[in-house]
C-alpha positions in Angstrom: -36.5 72.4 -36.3 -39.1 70.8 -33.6 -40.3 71.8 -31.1 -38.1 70.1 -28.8 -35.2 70.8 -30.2 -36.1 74.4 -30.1 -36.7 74.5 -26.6 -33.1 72.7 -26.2 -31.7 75.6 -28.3 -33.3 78.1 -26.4 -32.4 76.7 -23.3 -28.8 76.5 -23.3 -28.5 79.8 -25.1 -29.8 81.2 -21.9 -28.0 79.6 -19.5 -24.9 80.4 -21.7 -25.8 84.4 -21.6 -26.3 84.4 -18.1 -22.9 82.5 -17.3 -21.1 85.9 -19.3 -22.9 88.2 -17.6 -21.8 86.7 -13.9 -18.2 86.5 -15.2 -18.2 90.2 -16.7 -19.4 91.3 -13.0 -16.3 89.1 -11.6 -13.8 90.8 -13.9 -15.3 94.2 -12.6 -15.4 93.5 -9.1 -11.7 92.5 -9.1 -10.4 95.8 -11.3 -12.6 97.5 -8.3 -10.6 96.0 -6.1 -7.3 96.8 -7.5 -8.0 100.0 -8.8 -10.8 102.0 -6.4 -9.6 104.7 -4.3 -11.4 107.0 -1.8 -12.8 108.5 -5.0 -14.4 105.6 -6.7 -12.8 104.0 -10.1 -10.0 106.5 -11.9 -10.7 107.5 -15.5 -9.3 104.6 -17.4 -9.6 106.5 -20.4 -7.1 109.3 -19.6 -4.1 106.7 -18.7 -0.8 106.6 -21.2 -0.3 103.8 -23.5 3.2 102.2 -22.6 4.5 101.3 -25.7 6.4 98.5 -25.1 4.9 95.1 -22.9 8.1 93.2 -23.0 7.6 92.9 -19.0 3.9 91.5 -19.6 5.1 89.2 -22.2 8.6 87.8 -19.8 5.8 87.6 -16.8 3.8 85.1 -19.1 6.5 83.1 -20.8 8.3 82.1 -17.7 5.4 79.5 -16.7 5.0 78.2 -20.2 9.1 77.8 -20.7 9.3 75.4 -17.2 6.5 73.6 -18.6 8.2 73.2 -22.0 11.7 72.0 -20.3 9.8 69.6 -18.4 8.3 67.7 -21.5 12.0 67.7 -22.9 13.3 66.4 -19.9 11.0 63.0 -19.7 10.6 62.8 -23.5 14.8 62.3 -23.0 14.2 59.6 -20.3 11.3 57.5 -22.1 13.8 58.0 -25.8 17.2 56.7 -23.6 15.5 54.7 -20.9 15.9 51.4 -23.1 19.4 52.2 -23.3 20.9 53.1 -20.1 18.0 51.6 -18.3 19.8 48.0 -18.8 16.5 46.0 -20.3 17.1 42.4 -21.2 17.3 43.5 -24.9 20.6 44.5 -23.9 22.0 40.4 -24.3 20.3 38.7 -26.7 20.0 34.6 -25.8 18.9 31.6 -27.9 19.2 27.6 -28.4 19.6 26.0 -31.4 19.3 22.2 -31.9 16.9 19.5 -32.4 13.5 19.5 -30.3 12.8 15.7 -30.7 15.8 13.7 -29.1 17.2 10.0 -29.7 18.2 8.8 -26.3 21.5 7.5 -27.0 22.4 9.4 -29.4 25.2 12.0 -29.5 23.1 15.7 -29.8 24.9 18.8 -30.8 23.1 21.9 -29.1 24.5 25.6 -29.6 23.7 28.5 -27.4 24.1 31.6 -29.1 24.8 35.3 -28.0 24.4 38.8 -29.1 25.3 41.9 -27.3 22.9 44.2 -29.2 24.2 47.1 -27.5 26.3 50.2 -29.2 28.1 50.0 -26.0 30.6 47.0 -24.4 29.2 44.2 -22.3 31.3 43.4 -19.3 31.7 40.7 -16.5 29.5 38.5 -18.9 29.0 34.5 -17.9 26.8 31.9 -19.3 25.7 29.1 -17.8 23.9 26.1 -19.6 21.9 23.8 -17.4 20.8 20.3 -19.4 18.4 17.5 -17.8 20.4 15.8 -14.9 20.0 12.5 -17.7 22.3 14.0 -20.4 25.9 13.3 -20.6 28.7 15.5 -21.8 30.7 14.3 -24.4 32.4 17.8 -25.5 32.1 21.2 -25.7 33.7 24.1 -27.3 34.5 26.8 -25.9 36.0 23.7 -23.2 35.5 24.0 -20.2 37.5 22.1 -16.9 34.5 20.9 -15.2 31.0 19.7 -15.7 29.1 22.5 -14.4 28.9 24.1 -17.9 29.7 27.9 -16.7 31.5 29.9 -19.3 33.2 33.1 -18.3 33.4 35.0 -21.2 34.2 38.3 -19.8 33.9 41.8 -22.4 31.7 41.8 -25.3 31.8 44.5 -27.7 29.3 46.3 -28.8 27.4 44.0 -31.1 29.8 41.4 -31.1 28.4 38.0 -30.3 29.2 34.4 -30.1 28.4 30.5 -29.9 28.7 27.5 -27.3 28.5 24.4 -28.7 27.7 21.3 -26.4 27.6 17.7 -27.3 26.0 14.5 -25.8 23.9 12.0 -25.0 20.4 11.7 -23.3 19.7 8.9 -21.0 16.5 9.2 -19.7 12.6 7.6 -20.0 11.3 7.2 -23.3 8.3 9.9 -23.9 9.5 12.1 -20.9 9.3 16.0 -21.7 12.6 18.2 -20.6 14.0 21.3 -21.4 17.6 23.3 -22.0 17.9 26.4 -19.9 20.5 28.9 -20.6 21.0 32.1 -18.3 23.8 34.5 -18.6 24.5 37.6 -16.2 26.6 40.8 -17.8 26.8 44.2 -17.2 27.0 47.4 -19.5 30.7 49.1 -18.8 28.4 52.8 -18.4 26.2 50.8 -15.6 26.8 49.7 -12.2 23.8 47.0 -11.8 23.7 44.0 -13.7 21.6 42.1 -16.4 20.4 38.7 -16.3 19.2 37.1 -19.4 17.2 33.7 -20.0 16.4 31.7 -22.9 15.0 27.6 -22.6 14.2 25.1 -25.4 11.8 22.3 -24.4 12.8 19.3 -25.3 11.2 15.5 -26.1 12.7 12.2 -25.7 10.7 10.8 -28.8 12.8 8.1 -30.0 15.9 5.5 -28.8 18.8 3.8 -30.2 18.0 0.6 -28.3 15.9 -2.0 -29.9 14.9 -5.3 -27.8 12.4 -7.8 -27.9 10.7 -11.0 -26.4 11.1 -14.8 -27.2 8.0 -16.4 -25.5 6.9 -20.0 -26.1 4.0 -20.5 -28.5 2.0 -21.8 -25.6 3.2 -23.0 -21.9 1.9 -25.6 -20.0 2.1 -26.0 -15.6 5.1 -27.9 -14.3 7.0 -27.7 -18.1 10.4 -26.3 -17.7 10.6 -23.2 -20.7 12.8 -20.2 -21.4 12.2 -16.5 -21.4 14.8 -14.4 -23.3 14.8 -10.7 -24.1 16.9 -9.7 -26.3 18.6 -5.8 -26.7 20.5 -4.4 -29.3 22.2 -1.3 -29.5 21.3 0.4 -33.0 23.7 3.3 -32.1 27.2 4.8 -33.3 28.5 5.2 -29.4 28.9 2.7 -27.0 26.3 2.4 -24.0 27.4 2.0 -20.3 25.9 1.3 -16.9 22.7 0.2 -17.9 20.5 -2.3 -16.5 17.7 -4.3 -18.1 14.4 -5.2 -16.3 12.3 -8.1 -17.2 9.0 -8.2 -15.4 7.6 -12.4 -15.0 4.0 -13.2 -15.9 1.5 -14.0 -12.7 2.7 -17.6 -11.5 6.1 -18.0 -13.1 9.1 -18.8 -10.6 12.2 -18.4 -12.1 14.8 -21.3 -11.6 17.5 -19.1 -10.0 20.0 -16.1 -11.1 22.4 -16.7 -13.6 25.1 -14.1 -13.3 26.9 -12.4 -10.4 24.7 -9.1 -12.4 21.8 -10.6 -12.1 18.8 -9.8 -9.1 15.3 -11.8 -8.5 13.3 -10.1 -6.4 9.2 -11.4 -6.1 8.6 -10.9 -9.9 10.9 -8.9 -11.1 14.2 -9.9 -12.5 16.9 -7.2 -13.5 20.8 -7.2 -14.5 23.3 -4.9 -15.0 25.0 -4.2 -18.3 28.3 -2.5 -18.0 28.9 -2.0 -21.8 26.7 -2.4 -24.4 29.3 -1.5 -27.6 27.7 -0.1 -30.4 26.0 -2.4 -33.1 26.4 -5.4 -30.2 23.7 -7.1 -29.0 22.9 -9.1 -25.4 20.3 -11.7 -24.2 18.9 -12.4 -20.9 17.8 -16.1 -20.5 15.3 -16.9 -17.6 14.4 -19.8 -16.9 11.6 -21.5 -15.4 8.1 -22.9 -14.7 4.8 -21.7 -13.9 2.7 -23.0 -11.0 1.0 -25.9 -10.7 -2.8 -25.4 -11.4 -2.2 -22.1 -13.2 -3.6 -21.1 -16.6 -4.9 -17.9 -18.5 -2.9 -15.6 -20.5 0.7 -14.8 -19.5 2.2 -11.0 -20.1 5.9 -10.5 -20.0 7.2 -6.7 -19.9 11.0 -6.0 -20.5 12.8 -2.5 -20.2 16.4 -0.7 -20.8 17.5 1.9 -19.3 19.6 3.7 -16.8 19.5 4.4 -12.9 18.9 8.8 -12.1 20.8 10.1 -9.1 18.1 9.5 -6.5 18.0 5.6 -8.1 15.0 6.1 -10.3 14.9 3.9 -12.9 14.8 5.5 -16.5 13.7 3.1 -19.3 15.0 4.0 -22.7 13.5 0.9 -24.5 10.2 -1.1 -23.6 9.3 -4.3 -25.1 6.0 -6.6 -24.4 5.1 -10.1 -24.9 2.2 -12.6 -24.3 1.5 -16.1 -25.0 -1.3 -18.6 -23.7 -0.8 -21.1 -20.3 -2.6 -24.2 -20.8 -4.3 -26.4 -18.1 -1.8 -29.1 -17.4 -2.8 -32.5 -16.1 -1.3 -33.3 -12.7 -1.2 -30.0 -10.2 1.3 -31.0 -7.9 2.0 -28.2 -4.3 4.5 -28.0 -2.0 4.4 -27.1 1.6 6.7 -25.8 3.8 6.1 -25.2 7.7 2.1 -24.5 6.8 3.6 -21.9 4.1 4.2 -22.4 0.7 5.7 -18.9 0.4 8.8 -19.1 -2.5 11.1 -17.7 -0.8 11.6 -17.7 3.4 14.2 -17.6 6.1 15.4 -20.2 8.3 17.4 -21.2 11.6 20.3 -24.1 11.4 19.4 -26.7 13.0 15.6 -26.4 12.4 13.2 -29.2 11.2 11.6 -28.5 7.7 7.9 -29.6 7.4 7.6 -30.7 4.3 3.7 -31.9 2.8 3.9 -32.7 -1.4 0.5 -32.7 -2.6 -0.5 -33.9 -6.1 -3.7 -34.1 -8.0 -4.6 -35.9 -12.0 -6.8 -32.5 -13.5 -6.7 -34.9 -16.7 -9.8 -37.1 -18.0 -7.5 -39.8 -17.9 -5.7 -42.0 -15.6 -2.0 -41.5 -15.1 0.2 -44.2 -14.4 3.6 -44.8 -13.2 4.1 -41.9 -12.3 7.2 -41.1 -9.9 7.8 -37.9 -7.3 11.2 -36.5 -6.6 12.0 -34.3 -3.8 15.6 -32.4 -4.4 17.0 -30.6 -2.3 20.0 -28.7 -3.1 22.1 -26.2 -0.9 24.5 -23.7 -2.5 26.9 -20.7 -0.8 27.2 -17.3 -2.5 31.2 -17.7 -1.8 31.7 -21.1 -2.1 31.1 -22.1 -5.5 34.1 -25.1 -5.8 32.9 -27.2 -3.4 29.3 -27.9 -2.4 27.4 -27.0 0.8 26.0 -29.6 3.0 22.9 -28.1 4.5 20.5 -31.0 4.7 21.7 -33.2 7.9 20.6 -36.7 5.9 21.8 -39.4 8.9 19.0 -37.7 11.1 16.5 -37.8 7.7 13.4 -39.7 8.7 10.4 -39.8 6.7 7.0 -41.0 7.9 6.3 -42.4 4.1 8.7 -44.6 2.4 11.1 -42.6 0.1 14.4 -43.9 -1.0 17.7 -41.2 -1.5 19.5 -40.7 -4.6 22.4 -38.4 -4.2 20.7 -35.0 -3.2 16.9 -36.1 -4.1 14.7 -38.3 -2.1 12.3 -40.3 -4.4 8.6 -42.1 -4.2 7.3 -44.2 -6.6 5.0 -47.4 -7.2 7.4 -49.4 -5.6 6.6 -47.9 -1.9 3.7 -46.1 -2.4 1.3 -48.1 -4.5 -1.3 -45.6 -5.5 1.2 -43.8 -7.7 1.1 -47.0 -9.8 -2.2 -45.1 -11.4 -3.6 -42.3 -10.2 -7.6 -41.9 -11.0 -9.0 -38.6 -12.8 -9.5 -36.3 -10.3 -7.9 -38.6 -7.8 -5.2 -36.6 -5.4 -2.8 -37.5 -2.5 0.0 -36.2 -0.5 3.1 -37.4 0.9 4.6 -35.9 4.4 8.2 -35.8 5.0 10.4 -33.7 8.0 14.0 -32.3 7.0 16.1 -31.5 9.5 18.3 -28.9 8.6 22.4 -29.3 9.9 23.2 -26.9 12.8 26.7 -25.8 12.0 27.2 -23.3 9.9 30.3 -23.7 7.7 31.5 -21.6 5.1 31.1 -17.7 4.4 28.4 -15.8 2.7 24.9 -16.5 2.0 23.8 -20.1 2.5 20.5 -21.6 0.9 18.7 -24.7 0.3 16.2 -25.0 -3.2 13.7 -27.3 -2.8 11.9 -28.5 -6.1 9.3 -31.4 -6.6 9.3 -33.1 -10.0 6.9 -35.3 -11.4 7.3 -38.2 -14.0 4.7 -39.3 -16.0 5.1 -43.1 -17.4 1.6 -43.4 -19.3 -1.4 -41.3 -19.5 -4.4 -43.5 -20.2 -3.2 -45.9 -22.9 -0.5 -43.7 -24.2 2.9 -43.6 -23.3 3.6 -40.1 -22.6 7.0 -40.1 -20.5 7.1 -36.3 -19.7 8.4 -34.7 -16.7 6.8 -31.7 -14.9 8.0 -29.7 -12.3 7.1 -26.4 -9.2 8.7 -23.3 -9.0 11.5 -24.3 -6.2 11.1 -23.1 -3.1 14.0 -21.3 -1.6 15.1 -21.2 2.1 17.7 -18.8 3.2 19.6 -19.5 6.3 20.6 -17.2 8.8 23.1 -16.4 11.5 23.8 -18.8 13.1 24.2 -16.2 16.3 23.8 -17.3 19.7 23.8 -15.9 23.0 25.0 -17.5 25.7 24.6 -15.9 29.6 26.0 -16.9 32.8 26.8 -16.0 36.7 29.3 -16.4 38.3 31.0 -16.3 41.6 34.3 -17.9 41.3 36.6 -17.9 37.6 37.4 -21.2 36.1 40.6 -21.2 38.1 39.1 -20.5 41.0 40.0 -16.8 41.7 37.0 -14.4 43.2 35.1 -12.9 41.1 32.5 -12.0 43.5 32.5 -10.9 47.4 30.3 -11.4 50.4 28.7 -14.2 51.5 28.3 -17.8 50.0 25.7 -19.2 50.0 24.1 -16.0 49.8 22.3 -14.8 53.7 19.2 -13.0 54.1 19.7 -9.2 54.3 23.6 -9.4 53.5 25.1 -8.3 50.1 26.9 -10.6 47.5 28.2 -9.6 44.5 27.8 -12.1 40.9 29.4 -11.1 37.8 27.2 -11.5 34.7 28.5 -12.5 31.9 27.0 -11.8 27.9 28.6 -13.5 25.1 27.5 -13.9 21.5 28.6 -15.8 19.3 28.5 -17.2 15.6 30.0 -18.6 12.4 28.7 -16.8 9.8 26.9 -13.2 8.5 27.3 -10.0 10.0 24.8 -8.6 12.1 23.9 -4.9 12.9 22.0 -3.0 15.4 23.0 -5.7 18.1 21.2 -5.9 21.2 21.3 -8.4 24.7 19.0 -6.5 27.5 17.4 -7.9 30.8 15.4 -6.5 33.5 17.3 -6.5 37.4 15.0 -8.1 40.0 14.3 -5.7 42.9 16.5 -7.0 45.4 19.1 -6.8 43.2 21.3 -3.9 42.5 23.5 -3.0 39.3 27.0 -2.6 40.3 29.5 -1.7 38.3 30.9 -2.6 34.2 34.0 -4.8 34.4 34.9 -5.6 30.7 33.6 -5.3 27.8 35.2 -6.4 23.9 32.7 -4.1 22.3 29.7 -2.2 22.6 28.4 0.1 25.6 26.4 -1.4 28.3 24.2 1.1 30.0 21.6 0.9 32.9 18.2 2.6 33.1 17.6 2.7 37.3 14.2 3.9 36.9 13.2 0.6 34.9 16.2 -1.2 36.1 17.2 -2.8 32.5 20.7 -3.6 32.0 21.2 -3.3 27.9 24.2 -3.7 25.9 24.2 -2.5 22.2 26.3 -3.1 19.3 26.1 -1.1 16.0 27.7 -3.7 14.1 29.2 -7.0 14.4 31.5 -7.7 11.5 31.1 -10.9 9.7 35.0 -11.7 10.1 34.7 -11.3 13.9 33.4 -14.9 15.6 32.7 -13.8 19.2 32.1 -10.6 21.5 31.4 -10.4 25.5 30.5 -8.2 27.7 31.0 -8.7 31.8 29.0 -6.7 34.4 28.5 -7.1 38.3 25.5 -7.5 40.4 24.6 -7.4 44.0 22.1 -9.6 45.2 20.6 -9.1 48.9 18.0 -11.7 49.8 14.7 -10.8 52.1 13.2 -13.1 54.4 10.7 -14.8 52.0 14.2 -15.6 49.9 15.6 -18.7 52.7 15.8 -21.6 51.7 15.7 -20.4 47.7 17.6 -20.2 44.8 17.1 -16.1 43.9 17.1 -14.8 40.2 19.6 -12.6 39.9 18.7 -10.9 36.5 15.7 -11.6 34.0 15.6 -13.1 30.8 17.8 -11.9 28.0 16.5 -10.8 25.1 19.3 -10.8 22.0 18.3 -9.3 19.1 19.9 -8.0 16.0 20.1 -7.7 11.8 21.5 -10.0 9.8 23.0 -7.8 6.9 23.5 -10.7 4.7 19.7 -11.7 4.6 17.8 -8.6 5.5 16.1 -11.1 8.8 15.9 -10.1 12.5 17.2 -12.6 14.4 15.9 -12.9 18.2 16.6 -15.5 21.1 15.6 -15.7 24.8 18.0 -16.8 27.7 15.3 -17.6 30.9 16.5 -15.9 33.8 20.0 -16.8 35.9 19.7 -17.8 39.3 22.1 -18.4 42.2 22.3 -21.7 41.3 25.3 -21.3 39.8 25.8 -24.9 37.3 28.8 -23.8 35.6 31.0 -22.4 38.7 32.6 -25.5 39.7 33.6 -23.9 43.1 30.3 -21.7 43.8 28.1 -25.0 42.9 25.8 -26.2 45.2 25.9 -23.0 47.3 23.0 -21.1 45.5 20.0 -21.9 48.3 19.7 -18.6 50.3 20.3 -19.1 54.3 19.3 -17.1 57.1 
């Protein structure tokens, strides 16, 4: 042993002997205590053994017997605790059916349950929640609603049971989902209850709808060509409400819509499909050009699908498509009003500013060629007979142009430097449209305006191709008017009004005012005529009104009548309101206003358009009150 180690030995023995001795002293200090009389300490030695310690014995077991019914008492919780504890190993839960789905396709899914209990399960219900995409087709146990909430009331101990649901996913193509079931129960010993949970993620990996593209080989400007997608359905079930989505290359203009299912909005062109039966197949046709001067690669993108609650669209089938735009050799542009926008608004009765520019992008010449200008106006509810829009006695064109039917046409005839146009050479041709001014008809109105080109001869080759623009569309609107007027007298020559006529400085005379709008065709919404009360003039009273409320603002004195809607069955609506007018000094010898301009302004909810028009200010010269006229001038 070393040294060290010795000196460890030694060490502790010490301290170890002298921690005996100071508890030896503490044993005999406390027997002094209990023991020592007057005398000093008894003689221990001269005491009677007791032969029986049955007391001493009870005195010590008591403590260790509470301790030992203690540790039976919690070991009987922690063995029982999983039973009457109410875990969630109680109501076993799980989902069984395919993790990869076909959108589509009819899926089976079956939730299965298991009271593992040795005791009954009461009050039990389970509730299956799918994707808000998935429709039911059946289920078993049935059930009268969609909710999917089984009540299947008492289980017995271990008994256990199956819900089979069937149906179809609708939703996006690679989206990831789940199936959550949770049931609620109770054991029949307990008085709380259990709820249980059990999910199965799920992937929309593949679909039964198969589409693809038909593009040209190549394209060139100006060239009418199709785009078609065409969709299948690969499935066993029928398909409903789904819409297909076809987005158009950069500089493609579709010709129009084709069906009352169709939409064309900016570059995306979509139609509903009610039913698509299984095995059955659909096209969608666009046609159309792309834009003069346009080239590069074009990319078409098609999807299938259906429409979620909050109107997100869900595509079950995607298809792409590209082919090559060549340089063509005349560029030819159309104008509009300084716009050459493809789709606008107009007013009846406007003028359309029309400038068709052309340019030869060829190395060659081209001759003969000929322009043509058609213009055609349709109705969306009046398909039989053809609208009139374009107001062709009052057509005058600052070149020469001569008609055919709806097209107006230039060629080498009038306008000599069409006869050949030089490589690189370009012109333009000006040309105003006035636009009719009564609307007839219901519905939506429009006029397409499309420039064509015809090319005889390109250098020395006869060519005789025709090229064309992506029409431009103008969409007419409301032909809603105001119209606002004083007066004193009615046509028949009853009062309306009171106090003096002509009107006399510092003297009160009351005008009625009178609102009426008017029109032909679309409805309009959120309706409004207001105008501002000059300060001598006070707002009276409302006298009649056919709809609508009028109020008045006296702190900014405005006079405003508001319509929420104006049906587009109804033709006309008024409103009727006095005023009293009392002139100052500075007024002799003048006509006074008598309210400020009105400002009419409302929606038309056929076209999406605000429509606004300005009446100037009415006077007390009072033009349409055969009896009142000529006593507007204000006297002293």
């Amino acid at each position: 042993m070393s040294k060290n180690s010795r000196k460890f030995f030694s060490g502790n023995f010490s301290e170890a002997r002298a921690e005996v001795v100071r508890r030896d002293r503490e044993v005999e200090q406390s027997l002094r205590t209990i023991y020592a009389g007057e005398e000093g300490m008894p003689d221990m030695t001269r005491f009677e053994k007791i032969k029986s310690h049955g007391w001493i014995v009870a005195l010590i077991g008591i403590p260790f017997f509470i301790i030992l019914l203690c540790a039976a008492a919690w070991a009987g919780f922690w063995a029982f605790k999983s039973f009457n504890g109410f875990s969630d190993k109680g109501l076993v839960l799980s989902i069984e059916g395919p993790s990869q789905v076909t959108l589509g396709e009819e899926t089976t899914y079956y939730i299965n349950y298991l009271n593992s209990l040795k005791e009954p399960m009461v009050e039990t219900e389970l509730r299956v929640n799918f994707p808000a995409d998935f429709i039911m087709t059946e289920t078993q146990p049935q059930i009268a609603d969609k909710q999917m909430v089984w009540k299947i009331g008492s289980l017995a101990a271990e008994e256990k049971g199956t819900i089979t649901v069937k149906g179809r996913f609708t939703g996006a193509l690679g989206t990831l989902s789940a199936i959550q079931a949770v049931a609620t129960c109770r054991p029949a010993s307990r008085s709380n209850n259990l709820e249980v949970l059990a999910t199965e993620q799920i992937t929309y990996a593949a679909t039964i709808l198969e589409g693809s593209i038909t593009v040209p080989e190549k394209a060139i400007p100006g060239n009418h060509m199709d785009l078609i997608y065409h969709l299948i359905n690969k499935g066993v079930d029928a398909l409903s409400d789904l819409e297909a989505r076809v987005t158009l290359p950069e500089g493609f203009a579709a010709d129009s819509v084709t069906t009352s299912q169709d939409v064309l909005k900016d570059r995306l062109y979509s139609r509903k499909i009610t039913t698509l039966s299984a095995g059955s197949s659909t096209e969608i046709i666009i046609s159309g050009v792309f834009a003069s001067g346009f080239g590069g690669q074009a990319k078409v993108t098609a999807e299938a699908g259906t429409l979620a609650a909050d109107g997100t669209f869900m595509p079950a089938q995607k298809a792409e498509a590209s082919f090559p735009v060549l340089a063509g050799d005349l560029n030819l542009k159309l104008v509009v009003n300084g716009s050459d926008a493809s789709e606008r608004s107009v007013g009846y009765g406007e003028n359309l500013q029309c400038t068709i520019g052309y340019e030869n992008t060829a190395n060659e010449p081209l001759k003969n060629v000929t322009l043509r200008l058609l213009l055609e106006s349709e109705n969306s509810t009046s398909t039989a007979q053809k609208m009139i829009l374009i107001d062709w006695d009052k057509l005058k064109s600052a070149a020469s142009g001569t008609r055919q039917d709806q097209s107006l046409v230039w060629n080498e005839a009038g306008r000599s430097e069409l006869k050949e146009i030089a490589p690189r050479g370009d012109g333009s041709i000006e040309i105003s449209i006035p636009l009719t001014g009564q609307a007839t008809g219901t519905g939506m109105s429009l006029v397409r305006a499309t420039v064509f080109a015809d090319i005889g001869q390109m250098g020395n080759s006869k060519v005789n191709r025709t090229i064309q623009i992506a029409p431009m569309v103008f969409k007419l609107k409301s032909d809603a008017k105001l119209a606002a007027e004083a007066r004193y007298y009615s046509e028949e020559g009853a009062p309306l009004g009171s106090g003096p006529i002509p009107p006399k400085v510092g003297e009160a005379t009351r005008y009625r005012i009178f609102w009426t709008v008017n029109k032909n065709v679309h409805g309009l919404k959120d309706m409004e005529v207001s105008a501002v009360l000059p300060r001598n003039v006070r707002f009276a009273n409302l006298v009649t009104s056919t709809a609508g409320e009028l109020a008045y603002d006296a702190t900014a004195r405005r006079v405003a009548w508001r319509l929420n809607r104006l049906p587009e069955d109804v033709g006309s609506v008024s409103m009727e309101f006095d005023v009293e007018l009392t002139p100052v000094a500075s007024d002799d010898g003048k006509f006074v206003d008598l309210i400020g301009d009105a400002n009419f302004q409302a929606v038309d909810e056929n076209i999406k358009e605000n429509i606004m028009q300005v009446i100037k200010a009415i006077n007390t010269d009072l033009q349409n009150d055969e009896s009142a006229k000529g006593k507007g001038v204000v006297r002293k």
